[in-house]
CHARMM-style PDB file with segment names, atoms N, HN, CA, C and O in Angstrom:
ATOM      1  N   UNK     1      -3.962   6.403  -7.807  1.00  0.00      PROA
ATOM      2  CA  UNK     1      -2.901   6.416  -6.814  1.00  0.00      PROA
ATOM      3  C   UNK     1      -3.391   7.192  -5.598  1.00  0.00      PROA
ATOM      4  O   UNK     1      -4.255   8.069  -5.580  1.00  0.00      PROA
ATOM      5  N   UNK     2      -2.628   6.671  -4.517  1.00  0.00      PROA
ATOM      6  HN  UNK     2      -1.926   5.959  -4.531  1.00  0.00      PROA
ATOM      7  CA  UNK     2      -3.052   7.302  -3.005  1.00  0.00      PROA
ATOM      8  C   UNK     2      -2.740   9.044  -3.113  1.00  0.00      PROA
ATOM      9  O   UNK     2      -1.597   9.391  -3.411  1.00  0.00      PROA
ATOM     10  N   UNK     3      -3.597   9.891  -2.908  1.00  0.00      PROA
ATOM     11  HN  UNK     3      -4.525   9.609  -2.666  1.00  0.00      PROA
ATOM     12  CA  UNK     3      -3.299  11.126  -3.482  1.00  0.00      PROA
ATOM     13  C   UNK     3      -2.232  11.747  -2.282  1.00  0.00      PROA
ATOM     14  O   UNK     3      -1.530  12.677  -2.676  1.00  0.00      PROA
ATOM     15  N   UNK     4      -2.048  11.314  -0.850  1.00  0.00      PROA
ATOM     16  HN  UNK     4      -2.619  10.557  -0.530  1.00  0.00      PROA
ATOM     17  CA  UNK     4      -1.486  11.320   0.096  1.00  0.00      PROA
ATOM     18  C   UNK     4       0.086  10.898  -0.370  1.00  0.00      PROA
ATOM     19  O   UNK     4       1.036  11.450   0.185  1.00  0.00      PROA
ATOM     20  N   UNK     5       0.229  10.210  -1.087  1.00  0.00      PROA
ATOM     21  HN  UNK     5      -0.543   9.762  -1.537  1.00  0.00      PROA
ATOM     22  CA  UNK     5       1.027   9.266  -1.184  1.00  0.00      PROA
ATOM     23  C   UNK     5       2.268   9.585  -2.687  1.00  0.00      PROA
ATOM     24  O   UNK     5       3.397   9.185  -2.970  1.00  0.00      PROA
ATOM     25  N   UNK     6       1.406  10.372  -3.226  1.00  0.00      PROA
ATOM     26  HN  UNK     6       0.489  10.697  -2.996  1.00  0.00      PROA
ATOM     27  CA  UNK     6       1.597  11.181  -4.104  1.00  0.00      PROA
ATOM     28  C   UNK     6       2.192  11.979  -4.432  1.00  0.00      PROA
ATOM     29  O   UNK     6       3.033  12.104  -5.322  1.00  0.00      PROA
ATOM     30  N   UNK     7       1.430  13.151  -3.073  1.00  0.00      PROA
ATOM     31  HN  UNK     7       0.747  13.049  -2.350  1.00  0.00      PROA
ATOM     32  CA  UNK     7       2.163  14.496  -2.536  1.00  0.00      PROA
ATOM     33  C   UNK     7       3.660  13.831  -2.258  1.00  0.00      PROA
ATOM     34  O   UNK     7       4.541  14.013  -3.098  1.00  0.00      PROA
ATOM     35  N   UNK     8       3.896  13.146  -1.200  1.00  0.00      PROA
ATOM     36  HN  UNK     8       3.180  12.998  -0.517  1.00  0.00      PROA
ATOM     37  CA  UNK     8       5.135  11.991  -0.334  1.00  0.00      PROA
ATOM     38  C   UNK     8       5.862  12.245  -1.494  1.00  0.00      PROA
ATOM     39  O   UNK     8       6.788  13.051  -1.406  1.00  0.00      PROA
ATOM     40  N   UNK     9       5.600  11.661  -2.672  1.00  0.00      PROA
ATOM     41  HN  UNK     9       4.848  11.006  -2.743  1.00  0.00      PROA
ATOM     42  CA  UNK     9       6.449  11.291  -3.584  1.00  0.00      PROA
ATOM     43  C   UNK     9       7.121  12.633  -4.618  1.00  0.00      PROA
ATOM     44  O   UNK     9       8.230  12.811  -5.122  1.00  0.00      PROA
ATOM     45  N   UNK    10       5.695  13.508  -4.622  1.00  0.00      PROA
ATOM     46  HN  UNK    10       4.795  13.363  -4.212  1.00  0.00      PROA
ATOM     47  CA  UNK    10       6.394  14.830  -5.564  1.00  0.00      PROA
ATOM     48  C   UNK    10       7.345  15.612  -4.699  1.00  0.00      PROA
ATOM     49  O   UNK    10       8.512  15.838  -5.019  1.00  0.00      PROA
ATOM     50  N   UNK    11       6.834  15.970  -3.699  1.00  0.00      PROA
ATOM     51  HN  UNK    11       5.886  15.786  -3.438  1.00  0.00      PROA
ATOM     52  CA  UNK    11       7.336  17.256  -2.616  1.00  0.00      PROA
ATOM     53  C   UNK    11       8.105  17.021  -1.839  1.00  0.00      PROA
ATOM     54  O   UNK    11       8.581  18.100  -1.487  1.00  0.00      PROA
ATOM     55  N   UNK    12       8.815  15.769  -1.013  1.00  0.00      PROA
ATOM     56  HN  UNK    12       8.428  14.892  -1.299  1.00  0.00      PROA
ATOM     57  CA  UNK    12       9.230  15.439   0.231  1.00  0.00      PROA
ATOM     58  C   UNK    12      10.986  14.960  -0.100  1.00  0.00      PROA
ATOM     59  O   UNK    12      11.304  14.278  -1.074  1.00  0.00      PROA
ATOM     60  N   UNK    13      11.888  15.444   0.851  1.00  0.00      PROA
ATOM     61  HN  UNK    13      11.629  15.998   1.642  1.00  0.00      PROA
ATOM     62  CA  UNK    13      13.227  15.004   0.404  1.00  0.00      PROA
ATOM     63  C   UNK    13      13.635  13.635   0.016  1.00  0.00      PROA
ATOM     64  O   UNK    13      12.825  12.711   0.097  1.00  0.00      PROA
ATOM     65  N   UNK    14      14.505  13.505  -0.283  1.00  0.00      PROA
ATOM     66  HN  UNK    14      15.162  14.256  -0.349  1.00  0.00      PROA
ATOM     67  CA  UNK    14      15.156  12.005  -0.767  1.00  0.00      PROA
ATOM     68  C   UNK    14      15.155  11.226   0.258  1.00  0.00      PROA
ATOM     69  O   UNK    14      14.820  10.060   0.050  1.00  0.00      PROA
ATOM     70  N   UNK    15      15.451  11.555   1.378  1.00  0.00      PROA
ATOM     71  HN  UNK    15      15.723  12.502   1.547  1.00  0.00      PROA
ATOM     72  CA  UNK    15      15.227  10.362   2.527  1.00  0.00      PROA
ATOM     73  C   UNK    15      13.654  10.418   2.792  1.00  0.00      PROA
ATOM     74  O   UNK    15      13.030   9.488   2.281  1.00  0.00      PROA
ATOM     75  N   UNK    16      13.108  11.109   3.317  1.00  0.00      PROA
ATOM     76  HN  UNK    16      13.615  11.865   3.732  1.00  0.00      PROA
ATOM     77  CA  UNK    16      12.018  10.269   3.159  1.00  0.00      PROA
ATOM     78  C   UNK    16      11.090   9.678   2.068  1.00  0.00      PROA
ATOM     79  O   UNK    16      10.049   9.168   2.482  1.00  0.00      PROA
ATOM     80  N   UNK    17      11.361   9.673   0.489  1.00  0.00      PROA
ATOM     81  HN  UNK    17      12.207  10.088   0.153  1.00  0.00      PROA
ATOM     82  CA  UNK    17      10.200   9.323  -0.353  1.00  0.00      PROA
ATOM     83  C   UNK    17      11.946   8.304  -0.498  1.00  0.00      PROA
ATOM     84  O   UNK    17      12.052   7.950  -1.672  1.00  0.00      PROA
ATOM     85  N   UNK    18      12.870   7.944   0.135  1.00  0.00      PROA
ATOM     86  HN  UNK    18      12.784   8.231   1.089  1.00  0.00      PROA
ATOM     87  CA  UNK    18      13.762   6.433  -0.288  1.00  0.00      PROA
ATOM     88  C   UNK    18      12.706   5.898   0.515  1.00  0.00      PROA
ATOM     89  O   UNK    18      11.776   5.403  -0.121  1.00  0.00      PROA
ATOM     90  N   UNK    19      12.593   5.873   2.380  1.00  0.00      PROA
ATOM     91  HN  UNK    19      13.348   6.276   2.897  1.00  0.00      PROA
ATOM     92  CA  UNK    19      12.606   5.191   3.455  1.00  0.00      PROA
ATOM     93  C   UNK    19      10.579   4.685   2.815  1.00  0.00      PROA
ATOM     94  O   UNK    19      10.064   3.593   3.055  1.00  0.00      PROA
ATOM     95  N   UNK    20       9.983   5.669   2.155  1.00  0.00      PROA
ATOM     96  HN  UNK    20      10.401   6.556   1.960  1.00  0.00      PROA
ATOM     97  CA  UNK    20       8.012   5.365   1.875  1.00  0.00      PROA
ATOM     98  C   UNK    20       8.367   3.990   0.702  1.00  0.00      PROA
ATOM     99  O   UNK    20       7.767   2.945   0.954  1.00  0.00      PROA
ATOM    100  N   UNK    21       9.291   3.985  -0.514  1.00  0.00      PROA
ATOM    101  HN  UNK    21       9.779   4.834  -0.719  1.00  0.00      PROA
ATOM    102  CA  UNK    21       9.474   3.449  -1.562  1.00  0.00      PROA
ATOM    103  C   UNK    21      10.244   2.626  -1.497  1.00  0.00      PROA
ATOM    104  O   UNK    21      10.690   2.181  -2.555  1.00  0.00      PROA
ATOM    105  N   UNK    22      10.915   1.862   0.322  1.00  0.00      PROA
ATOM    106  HN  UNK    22      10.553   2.223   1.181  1.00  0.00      PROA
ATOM    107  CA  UNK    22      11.767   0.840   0.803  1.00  0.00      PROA
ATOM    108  C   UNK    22      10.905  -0.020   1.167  1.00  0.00      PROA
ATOM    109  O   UNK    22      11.023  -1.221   0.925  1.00  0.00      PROA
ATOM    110  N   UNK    23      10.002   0.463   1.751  1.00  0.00      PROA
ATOM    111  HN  UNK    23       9.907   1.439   1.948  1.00  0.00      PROA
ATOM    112  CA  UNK    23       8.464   0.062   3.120  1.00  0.00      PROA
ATOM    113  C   UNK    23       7.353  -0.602   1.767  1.00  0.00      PROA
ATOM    114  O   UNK    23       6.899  -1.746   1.738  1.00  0.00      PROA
ATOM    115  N   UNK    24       7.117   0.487   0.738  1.00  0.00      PROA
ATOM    116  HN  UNK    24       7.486   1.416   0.761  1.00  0.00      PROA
ATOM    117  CA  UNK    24       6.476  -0.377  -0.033  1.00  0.00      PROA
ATOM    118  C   UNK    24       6.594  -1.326  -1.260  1.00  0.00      PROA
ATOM    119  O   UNK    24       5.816  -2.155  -1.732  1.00  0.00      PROA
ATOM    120  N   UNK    25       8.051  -0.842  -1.670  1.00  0.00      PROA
ATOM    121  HN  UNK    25       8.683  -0.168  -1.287  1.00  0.00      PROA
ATOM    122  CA  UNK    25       8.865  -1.776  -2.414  1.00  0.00      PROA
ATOM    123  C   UNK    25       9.255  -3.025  -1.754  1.00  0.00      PROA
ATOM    124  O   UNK    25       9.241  -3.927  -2.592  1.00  0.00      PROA
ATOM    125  N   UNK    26       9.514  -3.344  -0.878  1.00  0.00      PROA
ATOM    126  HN  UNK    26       9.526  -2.612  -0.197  1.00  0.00      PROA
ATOM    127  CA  UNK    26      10.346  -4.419  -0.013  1.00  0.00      PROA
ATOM    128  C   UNK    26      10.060  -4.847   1.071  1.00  0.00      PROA
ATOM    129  O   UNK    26      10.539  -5.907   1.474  1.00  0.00      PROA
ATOM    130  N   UNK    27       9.236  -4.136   1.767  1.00  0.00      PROA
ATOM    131  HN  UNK    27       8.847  -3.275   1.439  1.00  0.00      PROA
ATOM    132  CA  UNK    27       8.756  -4.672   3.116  1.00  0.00      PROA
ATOM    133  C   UNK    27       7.336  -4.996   3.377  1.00  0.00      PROA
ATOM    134  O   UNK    27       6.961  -5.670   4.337  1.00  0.00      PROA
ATOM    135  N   UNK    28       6.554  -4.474   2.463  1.00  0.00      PROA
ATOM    136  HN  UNK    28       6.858  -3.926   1.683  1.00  0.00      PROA
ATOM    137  CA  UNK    28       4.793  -4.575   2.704  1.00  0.00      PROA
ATOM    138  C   UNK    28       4.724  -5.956   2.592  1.00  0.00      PROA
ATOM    139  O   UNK    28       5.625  -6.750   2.320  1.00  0.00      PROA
ATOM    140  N   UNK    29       3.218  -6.209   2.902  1.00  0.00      PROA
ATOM    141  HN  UNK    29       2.486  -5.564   3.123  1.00  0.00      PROA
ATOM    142  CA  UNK    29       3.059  -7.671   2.760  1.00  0.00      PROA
ATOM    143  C   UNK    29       1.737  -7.443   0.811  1.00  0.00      PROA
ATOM    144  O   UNK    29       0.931  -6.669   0.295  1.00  0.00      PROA
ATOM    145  N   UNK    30       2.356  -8.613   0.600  1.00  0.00      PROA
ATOM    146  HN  UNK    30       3.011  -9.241   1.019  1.00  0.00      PROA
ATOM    147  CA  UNK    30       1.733  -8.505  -0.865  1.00  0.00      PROA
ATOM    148  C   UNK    30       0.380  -8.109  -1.029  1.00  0.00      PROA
ATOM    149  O   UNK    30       0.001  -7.540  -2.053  1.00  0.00      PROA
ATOM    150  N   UNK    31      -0.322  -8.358  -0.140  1.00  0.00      PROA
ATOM    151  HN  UNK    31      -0.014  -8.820   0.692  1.00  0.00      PROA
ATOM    152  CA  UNK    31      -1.333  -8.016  -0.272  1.00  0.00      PROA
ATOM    153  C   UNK    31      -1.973  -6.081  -0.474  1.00  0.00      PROA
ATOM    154  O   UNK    31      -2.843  -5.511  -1.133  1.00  0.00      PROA
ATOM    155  N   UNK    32      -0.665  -5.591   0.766  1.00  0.00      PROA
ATOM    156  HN  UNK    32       0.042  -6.054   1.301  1.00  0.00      PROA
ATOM    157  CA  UNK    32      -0.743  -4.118   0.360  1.00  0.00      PROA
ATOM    158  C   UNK    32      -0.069  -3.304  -0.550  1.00  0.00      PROA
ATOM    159  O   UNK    32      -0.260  -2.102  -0.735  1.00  0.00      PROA
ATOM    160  N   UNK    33       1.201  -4.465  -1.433  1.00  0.00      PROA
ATOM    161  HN  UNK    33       1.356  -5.441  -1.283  1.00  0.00      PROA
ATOM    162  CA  UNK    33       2.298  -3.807  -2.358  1.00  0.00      PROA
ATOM    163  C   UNK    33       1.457  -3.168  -3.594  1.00  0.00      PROA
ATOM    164  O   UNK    33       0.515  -3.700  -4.182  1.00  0.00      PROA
ATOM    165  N   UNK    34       1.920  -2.140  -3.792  1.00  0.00      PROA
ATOM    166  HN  UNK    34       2.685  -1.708  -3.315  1.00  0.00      PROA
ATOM    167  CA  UNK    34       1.466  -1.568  -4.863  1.00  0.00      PROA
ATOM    168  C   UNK    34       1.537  -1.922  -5.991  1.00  0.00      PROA
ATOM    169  O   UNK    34       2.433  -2.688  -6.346  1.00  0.00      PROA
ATOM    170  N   UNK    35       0.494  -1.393  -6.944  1.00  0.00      PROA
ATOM    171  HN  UNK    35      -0.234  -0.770  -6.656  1.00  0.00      PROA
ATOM    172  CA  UNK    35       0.237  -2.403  -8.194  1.00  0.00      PROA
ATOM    173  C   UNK    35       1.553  -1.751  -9.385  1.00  0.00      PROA
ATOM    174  O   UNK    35       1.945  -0.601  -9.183  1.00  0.00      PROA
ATOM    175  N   UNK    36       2.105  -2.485 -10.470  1.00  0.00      PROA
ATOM    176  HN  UNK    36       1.787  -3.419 -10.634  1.00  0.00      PROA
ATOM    177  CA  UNK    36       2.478  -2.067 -11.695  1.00  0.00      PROA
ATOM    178  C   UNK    36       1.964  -0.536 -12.001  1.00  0.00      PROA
ATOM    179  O   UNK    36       2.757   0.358 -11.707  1.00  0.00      PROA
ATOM    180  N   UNK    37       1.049  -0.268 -12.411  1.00  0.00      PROA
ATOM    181  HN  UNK    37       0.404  -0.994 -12.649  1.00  0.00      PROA
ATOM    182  CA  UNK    37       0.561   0.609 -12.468  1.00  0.00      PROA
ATOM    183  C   UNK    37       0.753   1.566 -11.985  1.00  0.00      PROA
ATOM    184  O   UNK    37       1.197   2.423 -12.748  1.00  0.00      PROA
ATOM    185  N   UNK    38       0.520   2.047 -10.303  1.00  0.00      PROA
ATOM    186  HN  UNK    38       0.159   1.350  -9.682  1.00  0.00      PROA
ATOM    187  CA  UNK    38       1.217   2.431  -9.271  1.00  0.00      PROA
ATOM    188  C   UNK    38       2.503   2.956  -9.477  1.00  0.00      PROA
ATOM    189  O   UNK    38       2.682   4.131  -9.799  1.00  0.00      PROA
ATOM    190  N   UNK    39       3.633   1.942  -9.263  1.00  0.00      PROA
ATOM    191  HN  UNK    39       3.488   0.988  -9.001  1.00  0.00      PROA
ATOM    192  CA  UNK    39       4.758   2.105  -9.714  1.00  0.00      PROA
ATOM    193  C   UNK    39       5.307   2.893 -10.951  1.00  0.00      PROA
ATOM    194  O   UNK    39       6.120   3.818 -10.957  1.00  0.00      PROA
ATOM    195  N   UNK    40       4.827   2.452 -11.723  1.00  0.00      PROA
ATOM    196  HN  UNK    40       4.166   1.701 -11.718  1.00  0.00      PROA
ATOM    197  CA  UNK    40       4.912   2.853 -13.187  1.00  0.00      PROA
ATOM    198  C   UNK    40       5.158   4.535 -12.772  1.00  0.00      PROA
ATOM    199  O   UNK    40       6.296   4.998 -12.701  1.00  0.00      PROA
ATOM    200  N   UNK    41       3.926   5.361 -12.514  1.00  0.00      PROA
ATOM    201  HN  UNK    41       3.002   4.985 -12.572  1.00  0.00      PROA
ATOM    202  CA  UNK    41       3.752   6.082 -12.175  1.00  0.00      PROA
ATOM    203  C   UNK    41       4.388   6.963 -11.135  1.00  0.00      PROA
ATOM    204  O   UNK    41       4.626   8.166 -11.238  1.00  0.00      PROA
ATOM    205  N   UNK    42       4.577   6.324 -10.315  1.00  0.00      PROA
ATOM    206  HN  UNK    42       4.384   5.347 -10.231  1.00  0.00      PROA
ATOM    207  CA  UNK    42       6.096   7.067  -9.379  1.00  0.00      PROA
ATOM    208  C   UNK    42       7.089   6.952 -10.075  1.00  0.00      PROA
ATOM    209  O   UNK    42       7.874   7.901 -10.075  1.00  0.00      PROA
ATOM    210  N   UNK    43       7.336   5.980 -10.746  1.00  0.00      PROA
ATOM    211  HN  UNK    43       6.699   5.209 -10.746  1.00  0.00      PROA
ATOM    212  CA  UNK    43       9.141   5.820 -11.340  1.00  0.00      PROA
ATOM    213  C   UNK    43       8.967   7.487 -12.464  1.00  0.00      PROA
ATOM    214  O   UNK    43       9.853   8.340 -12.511  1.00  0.00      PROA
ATOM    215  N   UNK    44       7.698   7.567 -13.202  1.00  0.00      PROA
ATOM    216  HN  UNK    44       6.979   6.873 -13.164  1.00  0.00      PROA
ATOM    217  CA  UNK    44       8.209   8.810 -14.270  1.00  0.00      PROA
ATOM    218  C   UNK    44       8.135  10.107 -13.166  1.00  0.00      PROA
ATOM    219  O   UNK    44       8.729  11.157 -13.407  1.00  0.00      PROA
ATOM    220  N   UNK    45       7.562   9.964 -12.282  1.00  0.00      PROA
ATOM    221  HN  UNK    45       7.079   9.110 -12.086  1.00  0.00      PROA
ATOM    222  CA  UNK    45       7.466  11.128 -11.286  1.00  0.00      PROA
ATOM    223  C   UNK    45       8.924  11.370 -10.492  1.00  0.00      PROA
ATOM    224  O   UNK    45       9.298  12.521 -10.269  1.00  0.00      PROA
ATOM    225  N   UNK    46       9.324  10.790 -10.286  1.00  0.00      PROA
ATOM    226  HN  UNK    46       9.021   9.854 -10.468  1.00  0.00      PROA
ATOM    227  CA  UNK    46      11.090  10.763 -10.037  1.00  0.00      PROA
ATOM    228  C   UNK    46      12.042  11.135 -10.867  1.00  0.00      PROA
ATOM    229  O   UNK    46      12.902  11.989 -10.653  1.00  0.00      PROA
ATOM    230  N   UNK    47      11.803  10.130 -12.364  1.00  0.00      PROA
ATOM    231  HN  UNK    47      11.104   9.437 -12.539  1.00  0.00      PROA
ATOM    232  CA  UNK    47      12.683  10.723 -13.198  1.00  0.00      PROA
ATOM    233  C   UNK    47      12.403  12.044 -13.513  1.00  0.00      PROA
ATOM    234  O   UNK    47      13.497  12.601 -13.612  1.00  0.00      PROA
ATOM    235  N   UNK    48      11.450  12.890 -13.735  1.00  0.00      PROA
ATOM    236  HN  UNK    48      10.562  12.437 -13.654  1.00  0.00      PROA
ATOM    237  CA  UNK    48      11.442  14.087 -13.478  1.00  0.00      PROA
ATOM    238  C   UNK    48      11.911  14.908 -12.458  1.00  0.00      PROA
ATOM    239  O   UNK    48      12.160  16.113 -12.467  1.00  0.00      PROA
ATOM    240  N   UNK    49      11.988  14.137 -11.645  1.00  0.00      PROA
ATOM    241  HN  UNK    49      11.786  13.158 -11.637  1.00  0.00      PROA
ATOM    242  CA  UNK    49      12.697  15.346 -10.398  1.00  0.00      PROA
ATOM    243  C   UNK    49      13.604  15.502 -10.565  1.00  0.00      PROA
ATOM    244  O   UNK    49      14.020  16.659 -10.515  1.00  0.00      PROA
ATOM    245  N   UNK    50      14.573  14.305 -10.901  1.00  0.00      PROA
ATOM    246  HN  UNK    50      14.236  13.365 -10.942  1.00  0.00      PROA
ATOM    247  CA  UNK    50      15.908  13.922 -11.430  1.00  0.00      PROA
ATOM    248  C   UNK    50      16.906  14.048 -10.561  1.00  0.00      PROA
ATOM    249  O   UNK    50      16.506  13.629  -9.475  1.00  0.00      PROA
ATOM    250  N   UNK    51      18.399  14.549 -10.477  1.00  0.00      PROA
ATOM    251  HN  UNK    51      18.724  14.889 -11.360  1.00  0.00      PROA
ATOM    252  CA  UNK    51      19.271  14.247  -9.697  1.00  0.00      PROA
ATOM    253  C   UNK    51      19.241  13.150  -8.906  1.00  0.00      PROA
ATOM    254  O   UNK    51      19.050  12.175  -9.633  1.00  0.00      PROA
ATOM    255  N   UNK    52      19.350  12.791  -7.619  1.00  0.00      PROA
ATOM    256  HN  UNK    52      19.505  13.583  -7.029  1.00  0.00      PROA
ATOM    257  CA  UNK    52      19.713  11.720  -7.159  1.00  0.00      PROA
ATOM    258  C   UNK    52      18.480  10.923  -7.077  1.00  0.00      PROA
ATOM    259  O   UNK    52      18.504   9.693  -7.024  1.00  0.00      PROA
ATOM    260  N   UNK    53      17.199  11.757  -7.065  1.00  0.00      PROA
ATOM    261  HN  UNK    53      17.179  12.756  -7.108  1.00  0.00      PROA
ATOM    262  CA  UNK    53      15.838  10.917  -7.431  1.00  0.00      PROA
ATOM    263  C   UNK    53      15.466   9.819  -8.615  1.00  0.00      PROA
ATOM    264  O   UNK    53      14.462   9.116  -8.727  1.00  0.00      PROA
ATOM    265  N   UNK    54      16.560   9.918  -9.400  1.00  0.00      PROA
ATOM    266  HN  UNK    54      17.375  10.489  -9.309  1.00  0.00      PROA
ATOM    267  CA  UNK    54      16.933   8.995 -10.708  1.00  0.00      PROA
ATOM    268  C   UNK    54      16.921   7.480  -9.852  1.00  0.00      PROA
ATOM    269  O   UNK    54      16.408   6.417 -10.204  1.00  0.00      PROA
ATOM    270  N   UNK    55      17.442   7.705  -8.999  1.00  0.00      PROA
ATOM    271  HN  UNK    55      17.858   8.568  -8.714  1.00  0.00      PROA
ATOM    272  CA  UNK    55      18.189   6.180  -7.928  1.00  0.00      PROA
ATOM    273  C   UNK    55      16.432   5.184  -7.866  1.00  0.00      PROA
ATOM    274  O   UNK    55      15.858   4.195  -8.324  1.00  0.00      PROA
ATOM    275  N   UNK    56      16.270   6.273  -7.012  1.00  0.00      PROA
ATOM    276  HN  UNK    56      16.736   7.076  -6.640  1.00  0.00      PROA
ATOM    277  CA  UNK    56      14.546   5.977  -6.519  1.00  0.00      PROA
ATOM    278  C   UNK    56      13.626   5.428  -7.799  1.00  0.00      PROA
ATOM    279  O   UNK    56      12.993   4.376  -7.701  1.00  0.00      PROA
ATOM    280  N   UNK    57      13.614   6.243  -9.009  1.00  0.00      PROA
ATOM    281  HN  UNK    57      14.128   7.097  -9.089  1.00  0.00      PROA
ATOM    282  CA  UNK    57      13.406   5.923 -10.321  1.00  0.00      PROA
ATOM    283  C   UNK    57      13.993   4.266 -10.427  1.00  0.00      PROA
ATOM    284  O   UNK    57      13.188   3.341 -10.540  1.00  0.00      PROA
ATOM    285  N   UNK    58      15.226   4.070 -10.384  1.00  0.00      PROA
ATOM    286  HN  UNK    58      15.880   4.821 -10.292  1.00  0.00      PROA
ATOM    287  CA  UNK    58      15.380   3.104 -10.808  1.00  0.00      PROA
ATOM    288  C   UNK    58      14.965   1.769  -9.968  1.00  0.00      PROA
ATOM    289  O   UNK    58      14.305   0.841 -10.436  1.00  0.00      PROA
ATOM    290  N   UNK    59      15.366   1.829  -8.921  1.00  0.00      PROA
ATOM    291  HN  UNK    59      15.902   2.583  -8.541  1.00  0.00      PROA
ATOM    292  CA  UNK    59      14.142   1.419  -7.536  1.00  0.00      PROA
ATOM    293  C   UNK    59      13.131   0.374  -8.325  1.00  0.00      PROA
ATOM    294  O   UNK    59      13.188  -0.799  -8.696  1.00  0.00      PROA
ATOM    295  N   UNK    60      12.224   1.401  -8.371  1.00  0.00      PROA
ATOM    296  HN  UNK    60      12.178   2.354  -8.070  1.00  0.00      PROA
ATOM    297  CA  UNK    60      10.974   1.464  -9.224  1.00  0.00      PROA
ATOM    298  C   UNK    60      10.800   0.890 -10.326  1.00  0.00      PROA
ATOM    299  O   UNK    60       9.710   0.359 -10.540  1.00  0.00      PROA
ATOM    300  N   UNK    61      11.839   0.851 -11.308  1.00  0.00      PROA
ATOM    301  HN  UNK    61      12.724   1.282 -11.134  1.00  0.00      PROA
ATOM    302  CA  UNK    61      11.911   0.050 -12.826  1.00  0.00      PROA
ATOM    303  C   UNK    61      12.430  -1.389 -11.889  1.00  0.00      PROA
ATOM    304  O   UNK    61      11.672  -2.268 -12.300  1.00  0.00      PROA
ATOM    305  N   UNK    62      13.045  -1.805 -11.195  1.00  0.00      PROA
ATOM    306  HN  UNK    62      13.661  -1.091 -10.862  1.00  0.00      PROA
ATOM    307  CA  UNK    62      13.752  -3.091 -10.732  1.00  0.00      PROA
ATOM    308  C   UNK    62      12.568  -3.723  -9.915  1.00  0.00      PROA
ATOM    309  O   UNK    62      12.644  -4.907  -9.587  1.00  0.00      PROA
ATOM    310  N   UNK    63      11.185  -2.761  -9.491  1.00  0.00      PROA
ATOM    311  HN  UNK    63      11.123  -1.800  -9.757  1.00  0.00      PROA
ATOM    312  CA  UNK    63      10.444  -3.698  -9.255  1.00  0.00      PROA
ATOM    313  C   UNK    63       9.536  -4.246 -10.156  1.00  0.00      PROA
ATOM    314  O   UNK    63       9.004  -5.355 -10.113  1.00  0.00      PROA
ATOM    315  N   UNK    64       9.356  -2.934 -11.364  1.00  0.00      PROA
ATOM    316  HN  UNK    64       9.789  -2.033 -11.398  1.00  0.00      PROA
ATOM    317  CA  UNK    64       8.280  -3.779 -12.379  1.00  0.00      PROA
ATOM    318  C   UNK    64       9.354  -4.800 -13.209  1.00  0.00      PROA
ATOM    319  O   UNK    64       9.007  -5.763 -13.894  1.00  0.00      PROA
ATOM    320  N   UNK    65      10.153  -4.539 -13.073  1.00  0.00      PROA
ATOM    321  HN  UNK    65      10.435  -3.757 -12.517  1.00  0.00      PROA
ATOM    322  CA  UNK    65      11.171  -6.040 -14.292  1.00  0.00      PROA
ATOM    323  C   UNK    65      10.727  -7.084 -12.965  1.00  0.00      PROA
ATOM    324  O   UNK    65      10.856  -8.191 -13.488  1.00  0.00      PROA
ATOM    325  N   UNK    66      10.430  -7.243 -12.022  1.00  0.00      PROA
ATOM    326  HN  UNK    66      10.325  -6.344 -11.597  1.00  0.00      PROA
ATOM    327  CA  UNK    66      10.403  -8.083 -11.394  1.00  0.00      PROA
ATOM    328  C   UNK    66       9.036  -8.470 -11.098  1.00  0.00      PROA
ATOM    329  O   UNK    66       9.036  -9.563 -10.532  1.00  0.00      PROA
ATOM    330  N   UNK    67       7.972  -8.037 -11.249  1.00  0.00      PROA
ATOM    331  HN  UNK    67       7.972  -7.149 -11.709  1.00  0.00      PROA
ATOM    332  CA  UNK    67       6.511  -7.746 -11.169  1.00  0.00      PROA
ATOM    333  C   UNK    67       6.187  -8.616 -12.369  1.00  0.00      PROA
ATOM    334  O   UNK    67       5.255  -9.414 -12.270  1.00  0.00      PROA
ATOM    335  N   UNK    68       7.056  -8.504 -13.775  1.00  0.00      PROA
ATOM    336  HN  UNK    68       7.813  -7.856 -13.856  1.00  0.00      PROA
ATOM    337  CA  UNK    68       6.719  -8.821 -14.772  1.00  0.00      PROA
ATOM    338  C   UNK    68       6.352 -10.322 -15.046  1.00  0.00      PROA
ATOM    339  OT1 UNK    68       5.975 -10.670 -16.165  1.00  0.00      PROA
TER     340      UNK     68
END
């Protein structure tokens, strides 16, 4: 994983790691969308943060059911 991208995701408030995980969930072009794998990996990094980061978590599970 992008280690940049990472940090974004552990450390940074709810609006901005929604608005990084909108851009690459939904708006990239396929070629730059992030892999299963990827994902996978942010979604347990969220559910750990927990509280409203659960949302973002789930985000994340609705793209690998859809990846699948």
């Amino acid at each position: 994983m992008n280690s940049e991208l990472n940090q974004v995701i552990q450390t940074e408030s709810y609006g901005e790691v929604q608005e990084v995980l909108q851009f690459l969930l939904e708006e990239c072009s396929l070629d730059d969308a992030p892999s299963v794998a990827e994902v996978q990996q942010w979604q347990q990094v969220l559910q750990q943060r927990g509280g409203k980061f659960t949302k973002l978590a789930q985000l994340c599970q609705q793209f690998i059911d859809e990846s699948a």
